[in-house]
N, C-alpha and C positions, 0 to 999 in steps of 0.2 A: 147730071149723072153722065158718066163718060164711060167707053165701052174699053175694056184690055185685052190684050190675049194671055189666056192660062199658057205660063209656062210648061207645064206636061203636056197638055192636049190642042193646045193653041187656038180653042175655043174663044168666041169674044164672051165674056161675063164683065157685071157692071165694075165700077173702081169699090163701089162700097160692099161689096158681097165678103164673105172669108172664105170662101169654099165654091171648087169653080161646079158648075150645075151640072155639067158633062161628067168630068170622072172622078168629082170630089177631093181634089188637090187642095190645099190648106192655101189662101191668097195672103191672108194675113190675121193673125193671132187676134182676138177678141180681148179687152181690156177690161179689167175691174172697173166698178164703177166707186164712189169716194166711202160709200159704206163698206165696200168690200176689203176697200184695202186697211179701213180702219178695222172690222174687224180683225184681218188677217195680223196684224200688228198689236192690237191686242192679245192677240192668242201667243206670237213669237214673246210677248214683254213680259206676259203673264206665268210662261213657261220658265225664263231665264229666273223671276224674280221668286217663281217656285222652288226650282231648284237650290236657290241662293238661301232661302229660308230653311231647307229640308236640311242641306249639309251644317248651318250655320245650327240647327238647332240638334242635331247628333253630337256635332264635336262640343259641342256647351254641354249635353248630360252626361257624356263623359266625365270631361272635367268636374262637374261636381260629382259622381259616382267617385274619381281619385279622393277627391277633397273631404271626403264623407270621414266622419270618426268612427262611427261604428255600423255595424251590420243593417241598423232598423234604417239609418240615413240613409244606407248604399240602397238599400229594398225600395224605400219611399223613393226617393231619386230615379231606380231604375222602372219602376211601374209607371211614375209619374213622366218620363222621357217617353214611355213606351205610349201611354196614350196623348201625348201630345205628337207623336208621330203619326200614329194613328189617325189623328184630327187634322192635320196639314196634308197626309198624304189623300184622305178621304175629300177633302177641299181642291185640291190639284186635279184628283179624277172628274169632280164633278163640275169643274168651271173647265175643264177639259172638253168636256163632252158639251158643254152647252157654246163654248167657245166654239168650238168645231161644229156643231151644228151651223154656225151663225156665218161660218166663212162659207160652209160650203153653201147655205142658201143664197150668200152675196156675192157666187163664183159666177165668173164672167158667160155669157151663151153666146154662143156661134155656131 
């Protein structure tokens, strides 16, 4: 263990610290550890391929609402869109939140 001087206060604190003991200067950023960053990446992958599902399944009830012959298709069609949106977006919040709980328990400390 090797001693530095903090840049602000010029304090000697050790090379492994991140934060000098004197006046609490940032020495160097604290890193995720391998769970952390997995989670964190699942959560970004989880988000894009939410989103990718949500638009992808709007613009397909559309088109079958256009496609519909008569009134009872366009109804069934649109109720049936409306709860599988429902069901996708209720999915997104709730792997959202447990995704997000899981990054910030595997957020780095310093």
């Amino acid at each position: 263990m090797a001693l530095i001087n903090c840049p602000e206060c010029n304090t000697q604190v050790s090379d492994t610290a991140f934060k000098c003991t004197q006046c609490g200067f940032q020495l160097r950023k604290p890193k995720r550890g391998i769970f952390g960053k997995l989670f964190k990446w699942l959560f970004i992958l989880f988000n894009i391929l939410m989103a990718i599902w949500v638009f992808s399944a709007f613009f397909s009830v559309g088109e079958v609402i256009d496609t519909a012959n008569n009134g009872a298709e366009q109804a069934g069609a649109a109720i049936g869109g409306t709860l599988a949106m429902g069901m996708l977006l209720s999915i997104w919040v709730i792997g959202d939140i447990i995704l997000g709980l899981m990054v910030l328990f595997t957020k780095a400390k310093g």
